[in-house]
C-alpha positions in Angstrom: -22.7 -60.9 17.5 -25.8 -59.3 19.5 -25.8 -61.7 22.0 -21.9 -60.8 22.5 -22.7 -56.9 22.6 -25.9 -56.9 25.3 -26.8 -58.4 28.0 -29.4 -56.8 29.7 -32.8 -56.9 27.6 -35.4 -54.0 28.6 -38.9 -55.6 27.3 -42.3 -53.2 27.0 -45.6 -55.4 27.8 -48.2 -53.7 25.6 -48.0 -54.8 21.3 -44.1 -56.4 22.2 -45.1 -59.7 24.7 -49.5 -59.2 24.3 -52.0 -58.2 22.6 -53.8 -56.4 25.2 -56.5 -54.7 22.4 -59.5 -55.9 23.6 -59.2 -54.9 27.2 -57.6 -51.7 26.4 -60.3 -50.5 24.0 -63.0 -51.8 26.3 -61.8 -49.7 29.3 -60.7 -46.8 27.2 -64.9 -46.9 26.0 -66.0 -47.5 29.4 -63.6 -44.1 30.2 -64.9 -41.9 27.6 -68.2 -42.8 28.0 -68.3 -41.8 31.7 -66.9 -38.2 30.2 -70.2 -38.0 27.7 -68.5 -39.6 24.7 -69.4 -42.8 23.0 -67.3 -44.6 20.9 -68.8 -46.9 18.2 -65.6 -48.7 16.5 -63.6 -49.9 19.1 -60.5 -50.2 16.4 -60.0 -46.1 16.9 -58.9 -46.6 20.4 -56.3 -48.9 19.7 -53.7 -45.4 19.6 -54.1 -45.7 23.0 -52.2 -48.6 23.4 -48.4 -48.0 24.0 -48.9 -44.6 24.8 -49.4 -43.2 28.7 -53.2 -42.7 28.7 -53.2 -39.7 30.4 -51.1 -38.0 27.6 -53.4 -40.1 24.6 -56.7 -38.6 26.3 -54.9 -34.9 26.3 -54.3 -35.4 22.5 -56.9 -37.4 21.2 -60.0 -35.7 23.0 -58.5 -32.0 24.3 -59.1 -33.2 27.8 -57.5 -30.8 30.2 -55.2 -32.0 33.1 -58.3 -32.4 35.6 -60.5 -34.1 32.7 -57.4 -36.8 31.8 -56.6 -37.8 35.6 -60.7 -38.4 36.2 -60.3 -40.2 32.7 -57.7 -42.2 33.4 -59.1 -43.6 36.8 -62.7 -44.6 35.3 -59.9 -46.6 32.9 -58.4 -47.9 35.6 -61.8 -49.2 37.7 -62.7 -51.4 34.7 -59.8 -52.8 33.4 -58.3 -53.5 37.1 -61.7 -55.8 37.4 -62.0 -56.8 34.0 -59.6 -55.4 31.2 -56.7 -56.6 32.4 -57.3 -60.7 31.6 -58.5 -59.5 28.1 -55.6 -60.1 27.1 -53.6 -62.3 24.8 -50.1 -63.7 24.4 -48.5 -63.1 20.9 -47.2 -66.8 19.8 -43.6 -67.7 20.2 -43.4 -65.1 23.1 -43.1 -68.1 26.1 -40.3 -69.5 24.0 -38.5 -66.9 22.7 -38.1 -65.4 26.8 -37.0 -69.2 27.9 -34.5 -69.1 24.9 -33.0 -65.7 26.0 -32.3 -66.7 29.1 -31.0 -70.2 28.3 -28.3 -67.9 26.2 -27.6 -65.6 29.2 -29.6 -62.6 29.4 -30.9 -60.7 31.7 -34.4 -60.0 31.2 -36.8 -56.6 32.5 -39.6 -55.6 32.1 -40.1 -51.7 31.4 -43.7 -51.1 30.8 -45.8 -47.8 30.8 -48.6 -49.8 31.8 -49.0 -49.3 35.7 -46.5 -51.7 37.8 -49.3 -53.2 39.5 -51.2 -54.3 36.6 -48.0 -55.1 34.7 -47.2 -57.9 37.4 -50.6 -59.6 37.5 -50.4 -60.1 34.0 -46.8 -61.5 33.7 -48.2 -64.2 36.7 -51.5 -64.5 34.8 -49.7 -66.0 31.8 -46.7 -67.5 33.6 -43.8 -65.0 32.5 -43.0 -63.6 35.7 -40.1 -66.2 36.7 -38.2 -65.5 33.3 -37.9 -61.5 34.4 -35.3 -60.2 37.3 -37.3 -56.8 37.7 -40.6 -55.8 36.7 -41.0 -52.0 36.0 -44.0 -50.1 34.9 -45.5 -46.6 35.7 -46.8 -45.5 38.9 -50.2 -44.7 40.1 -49.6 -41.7 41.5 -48.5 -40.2 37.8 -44.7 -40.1 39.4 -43.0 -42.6 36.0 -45.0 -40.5 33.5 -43.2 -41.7 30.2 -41.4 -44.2 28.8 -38.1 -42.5 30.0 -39.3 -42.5 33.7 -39.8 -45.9 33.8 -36.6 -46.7 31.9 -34.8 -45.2 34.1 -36.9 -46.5 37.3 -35.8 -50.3 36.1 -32.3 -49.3 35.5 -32.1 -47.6 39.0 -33.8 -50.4 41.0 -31.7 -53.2 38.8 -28.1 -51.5 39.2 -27.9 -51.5 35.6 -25.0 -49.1 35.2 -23.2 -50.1 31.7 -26.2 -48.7 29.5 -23.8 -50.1 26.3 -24.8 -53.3 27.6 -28.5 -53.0 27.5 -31.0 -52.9 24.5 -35.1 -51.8 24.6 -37.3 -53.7 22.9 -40.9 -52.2 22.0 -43.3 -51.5 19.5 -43.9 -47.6 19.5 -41.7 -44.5 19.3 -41.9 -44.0 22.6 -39.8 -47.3 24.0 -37.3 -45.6 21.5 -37.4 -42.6 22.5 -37.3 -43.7 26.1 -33.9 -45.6 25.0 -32.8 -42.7 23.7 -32.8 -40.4 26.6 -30.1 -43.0 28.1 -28.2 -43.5 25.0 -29.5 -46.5 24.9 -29.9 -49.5 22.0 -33.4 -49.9 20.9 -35.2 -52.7 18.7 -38.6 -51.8 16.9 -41.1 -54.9 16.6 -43.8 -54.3 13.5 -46.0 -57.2 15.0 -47.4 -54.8 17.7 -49.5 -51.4 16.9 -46.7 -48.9 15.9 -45.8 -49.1 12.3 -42.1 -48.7 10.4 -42.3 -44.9 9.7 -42.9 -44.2 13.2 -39.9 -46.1 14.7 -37.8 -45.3 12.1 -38.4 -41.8 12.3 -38.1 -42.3 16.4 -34.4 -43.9 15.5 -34.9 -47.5 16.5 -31.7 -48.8 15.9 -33.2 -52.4 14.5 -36.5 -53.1 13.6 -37.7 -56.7 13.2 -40.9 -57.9 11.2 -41.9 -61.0 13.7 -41.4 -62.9 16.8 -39.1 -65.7 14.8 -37.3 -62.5 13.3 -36.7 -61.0 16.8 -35.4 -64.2 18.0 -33.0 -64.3 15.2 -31.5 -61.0 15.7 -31.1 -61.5 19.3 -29.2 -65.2 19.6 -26.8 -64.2 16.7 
């Protein structure tokens, strides 16, 4: 049984609990447009979600190191005022989190989203209580990747049997960032990465939907 072989459940925010794709994509414009670029179709900026921006704007754009950090903090000044409550929850999400934990798991949050923002938004929809530690990056660039901030919640939680823990995301790198820890991981296709990326990443399950996820996880 799953439920008999974990116990400590490491959840991304981003495409796994919300659909953050309009705030995202909103800021990401706002971002670019401050650098001299103007996006017209909002849907081409949804690879940035998942993803740590800084890295995305490198790739995406060729922004040097300078160019990404300035990037990055025009982000930052719109979707700290507005971005961050354009935001929705995926459906089933509230109960799926009170069902885990009515079967015995420990809950965590291991965002690449910055920490900060990461917490305003679990209180904003009422998740918070259902998590013992919320982890995301840092402002200061210091939890760069998914591995950073993997191994940030695992440090600050005491979680020492990694055989006990699963990741649960929707992009290569929440498996990837499992990985680097030897870690279990669980690929959802309901957010924005798609089965031949986690695959190829080596998810270890992948589940189509919410009611899917919830079924793998109580059996």
């Amino acid at each position: 049984m799953f439920s008999a072989k974990y116990k400590n459940i490491l959840l991304d925010l981003d495409g796994t609990l919300t659909d953050p794709a309009e705030g995202i994509t909103k800021s990401i414009a706002y971002a670019l447009e401050s650098m001299g670029i103007l996006v017209e179709d909002l849907n081409d900026l949804k690879r940035f979600i998942g993803p740590p921006l800084k890295d995305t704007f490198i790739t995406a754009y060729g922004f040097d190191e300078s160019a990404a950090f300035q990037a990055v903090s025009k982000y930052r000044e719109r979707f700290a005022a507005v971005g961050l409550y354009e935001n929705q929850l995926f459906e089933g999400i509230p109960s799926l989190l009170e069902s885990l934990k009515l079967e015995g798991y420990d809950l965590f949050l291991a965002t690449s989203k910055p920490e900060v923002f990461a917490i305003k938004i679990l209180q904003h929809f009422q998740l918070d209580s259902f998590f013992s530690f919320i982890g995301g990056a840092a402002l200061d660039e210091s939890r760069p990747s998914k591995g950073h901030v993997i191994d940030y919640v695992m440090k600050k939680s005491n979680l020492t049997l990694v055989e006990k823990c699963v990741m649960i995301g929707d992009r290569e790198h929440d498996v990837l960032g499992a990985k680097r820890f030897n870690m279990s991981s669980v690929g959802v296709l309901y957010g924005f990465g798609d089965r031949e990326e986690l695959e190829q990443a080596g998810a270890d399950y992948i589940v189509d939907s919410i009611p899917e996820l919830e079924r793998l996880l109580m059996g």
